[in-house]
N, C-alpha and C positions, 0 to 999 in steps of 0.2 A: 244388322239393326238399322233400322229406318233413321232420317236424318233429327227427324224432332227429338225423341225421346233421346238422342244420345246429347243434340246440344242442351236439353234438357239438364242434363246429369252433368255437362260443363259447368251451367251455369249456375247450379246449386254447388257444386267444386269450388268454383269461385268465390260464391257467396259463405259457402262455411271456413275457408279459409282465411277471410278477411273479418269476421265474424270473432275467430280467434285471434289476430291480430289485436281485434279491438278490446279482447279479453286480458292478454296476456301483457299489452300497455296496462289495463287494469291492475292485474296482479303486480305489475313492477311497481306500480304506487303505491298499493296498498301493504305492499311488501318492505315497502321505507319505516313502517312501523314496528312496535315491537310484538307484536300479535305472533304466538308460533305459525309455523307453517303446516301444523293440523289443525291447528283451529280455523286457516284459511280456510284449507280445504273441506273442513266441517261446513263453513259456514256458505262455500261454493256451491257442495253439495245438496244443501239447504233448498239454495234459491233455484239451482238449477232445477230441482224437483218440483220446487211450486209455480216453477217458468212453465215446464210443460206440461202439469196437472191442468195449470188455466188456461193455457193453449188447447188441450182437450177437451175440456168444461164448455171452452165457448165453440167450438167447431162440437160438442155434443158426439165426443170419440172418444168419450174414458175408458171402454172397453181396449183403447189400443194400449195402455199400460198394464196389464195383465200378462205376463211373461209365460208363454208355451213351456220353455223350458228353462225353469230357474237354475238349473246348476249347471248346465251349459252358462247362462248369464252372469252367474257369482263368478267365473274364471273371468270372463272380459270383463268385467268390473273392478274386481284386484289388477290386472292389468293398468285399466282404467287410472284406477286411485294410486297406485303406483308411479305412472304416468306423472298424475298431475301434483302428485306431493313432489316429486325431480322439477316440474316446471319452476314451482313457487320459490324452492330452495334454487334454481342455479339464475332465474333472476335475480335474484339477491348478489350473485357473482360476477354475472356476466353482463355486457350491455343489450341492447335489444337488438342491434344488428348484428354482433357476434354469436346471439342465440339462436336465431333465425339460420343462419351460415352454416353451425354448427348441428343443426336438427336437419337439414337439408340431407344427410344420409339417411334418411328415411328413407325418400323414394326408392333408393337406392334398393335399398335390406326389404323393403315390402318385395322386390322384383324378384329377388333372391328367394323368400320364405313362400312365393306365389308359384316359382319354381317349384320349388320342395315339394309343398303340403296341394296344390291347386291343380299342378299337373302341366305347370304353362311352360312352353318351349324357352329357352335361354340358350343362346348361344356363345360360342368363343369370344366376339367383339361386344357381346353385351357384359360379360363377363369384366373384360378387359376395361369396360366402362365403367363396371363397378370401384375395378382398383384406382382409377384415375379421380375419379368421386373422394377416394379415400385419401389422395395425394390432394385434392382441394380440401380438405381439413387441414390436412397437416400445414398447407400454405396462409389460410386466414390464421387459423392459431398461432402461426409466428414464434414458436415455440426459443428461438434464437433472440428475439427482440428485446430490448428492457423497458419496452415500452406496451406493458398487457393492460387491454381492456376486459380482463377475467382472471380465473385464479383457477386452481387445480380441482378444489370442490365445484364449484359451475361445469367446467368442462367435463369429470366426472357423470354432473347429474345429467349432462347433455347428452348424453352415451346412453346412459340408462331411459331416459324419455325415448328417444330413436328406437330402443331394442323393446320397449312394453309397447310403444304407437305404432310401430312397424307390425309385431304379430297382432295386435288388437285387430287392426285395419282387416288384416287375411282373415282371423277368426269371424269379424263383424258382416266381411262378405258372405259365410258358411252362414250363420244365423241368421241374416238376411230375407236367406231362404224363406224363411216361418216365422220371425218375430218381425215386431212393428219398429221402425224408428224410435218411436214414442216411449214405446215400453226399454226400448235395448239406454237411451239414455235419462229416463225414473230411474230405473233400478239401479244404475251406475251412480248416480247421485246421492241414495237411500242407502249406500254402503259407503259412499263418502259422509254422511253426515255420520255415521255409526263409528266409523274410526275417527271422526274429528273429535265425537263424544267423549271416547277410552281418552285421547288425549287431552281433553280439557279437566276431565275427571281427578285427573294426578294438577294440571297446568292450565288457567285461563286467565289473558291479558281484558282486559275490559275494550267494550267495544264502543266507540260517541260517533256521535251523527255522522260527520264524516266519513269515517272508514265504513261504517255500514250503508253508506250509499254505494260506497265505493264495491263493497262486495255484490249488492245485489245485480251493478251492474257487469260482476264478474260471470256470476249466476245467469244473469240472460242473456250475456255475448254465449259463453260456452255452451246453453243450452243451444241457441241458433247456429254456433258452429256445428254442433254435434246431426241433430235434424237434419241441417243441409247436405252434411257430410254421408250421413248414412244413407238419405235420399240419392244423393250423388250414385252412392253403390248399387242402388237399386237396376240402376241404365246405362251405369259401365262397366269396366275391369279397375279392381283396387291400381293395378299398376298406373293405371289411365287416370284416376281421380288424383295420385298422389305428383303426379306432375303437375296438378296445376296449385302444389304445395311452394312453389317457387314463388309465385306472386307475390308471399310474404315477404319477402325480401325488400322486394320494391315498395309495398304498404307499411311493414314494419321499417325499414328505414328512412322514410317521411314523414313517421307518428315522431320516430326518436329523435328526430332532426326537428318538430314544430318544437317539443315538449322541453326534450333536453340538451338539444343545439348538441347532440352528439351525431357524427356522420362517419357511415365506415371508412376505416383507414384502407391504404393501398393494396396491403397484402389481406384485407379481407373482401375486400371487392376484386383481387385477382382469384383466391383463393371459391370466391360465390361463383365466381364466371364456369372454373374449371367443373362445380361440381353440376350447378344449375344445365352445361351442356353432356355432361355426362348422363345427369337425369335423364332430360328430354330423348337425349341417346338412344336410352334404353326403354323411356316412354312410348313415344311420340309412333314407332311402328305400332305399337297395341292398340291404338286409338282405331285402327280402321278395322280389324276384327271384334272390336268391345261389343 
């Protein structure tokens, strides 16, 4: 692969991950209320949809939300919404750098499920990097400590975010193939407002200015995350995009450090270090075949 198109696909990597960063600060605010966490996501799903209908409107590319094939798309979409109802609830548990630490096995399981389902080489020492990734969990968690920045539902929901983000990713590459960016995150959004729906239907908090800025700007971080991310796939290998998933670390703990003068403690910046070179470990050879 020629040198443009791949730092191409860097630096849309970069940019949709910092993209969510700025989302997921979002959500932790807007998550101090008492709005359930399907009506967040109802109402995430909302904006994220009318982020990139007007994004298409004005680029005069609405045809690229028209989905090739919807039930391919309804799977990474539950995915999806799965996904990001774990985000909303384990902010609520956990602090911004411990979430960040603790989603960091992504990279990891996307290398593993890229294995499996993609067909990509893995070897002994990449392996062996996996489980050393997995021992930087258990070290930021501190499981021993009496001093927790989380509790067992966050850490929980943080599991289950890594296990839907991690296949979404492999799946998102196979679709790729044939659907548009555009279309693959509409339609994940249009099935998030439909389950925020059923949920408001039984349960809804009222929403004032505030929290509704708050959310719109949830809806256009993650739609820009989402775009940059799928674009990313377009001019690499998932395994290759999801290494430059680490960055958050370093953006997510500077957001959390301006906002809420929380900075990671010891054992979870020894616990980032292990898994972050673990990653790249297992990353960083893919980058030059991608």
């Amino acid at each position: 692969m020629s040198s443009s198109p791949h730092l191409r696909g860097i630096l849309l990597a970069l940019a949709g991950f910092t993209f969510w960063v700025l989302a997921d600060t979002t959500i932790k605010v807007v998550g101090r209320s008492p709005l359930p966490a399907y009506e967040v996501l109802g109402f995430m799903g909302l904006f994220v949809s009318i982020s990139v209908a007007v994004y298409c409107f004005i680029r005069r590319e609405l045809r690229r939300l028209k989905p090739v094939a919807p039930h391919h798309q309804v799977v990474r979409s539950l995915l999806d919404l799965v996904n990001n109802l774990c985000v909303v609830v384990a902010l609520r548990h956990v602090t911004l750098p411990l979430f960040y630490i603790l989603v960091f096995m992504a990279p990891l399981a996307v290398t593993l499920l890229a294995a499996l389902f993609l067909r990509e080489l893995i070897g002994t020492r990449r392996l062996l990097a996996v489980l050393a990734g997995f021992a930087g969990v258990i070290i930021a968690v501190n499981p021993f400590s009496s001093s927790r920045q989380g509790d067992l539902t966050g850490y929980a929901a943080c599991m289950v975010c890594v296990a839907c983000f991690s296949v979404n990713i492999v799946w998102s590459r196979v679709l790729l193939r044939t659907e548009a960016p555009e279309s693959l995150t509409f339609f994940s959004g249009i099935v998030q407002v439909g389950a925020g729906l059923i949920g408001m239907f039984f349960h809804a908090a009222p929403v004032d200015g505030k929290l509704l800025i708050g959310l719109v700007g949830v809806g256009i971080f993650c739609a820009g995350g989402a775009l940059c991310v799928f674009g990313a796939l377009r001019y690499i290998s998932a395994s290759s995009v999801t290494q430059y998933h680490y960055t958050q670390l370093l953006t997510g703990s500077l957001v959390s450090w301006l906002i809420w003068r929380q900075p990671p403690t010891l054992w979870m910046a020894a616990g980032g270090v292990l898994i972050a070179a673990a990653g790249l470990y297992v990353a960083l050879p893919r980058t030059h075949s991608a």
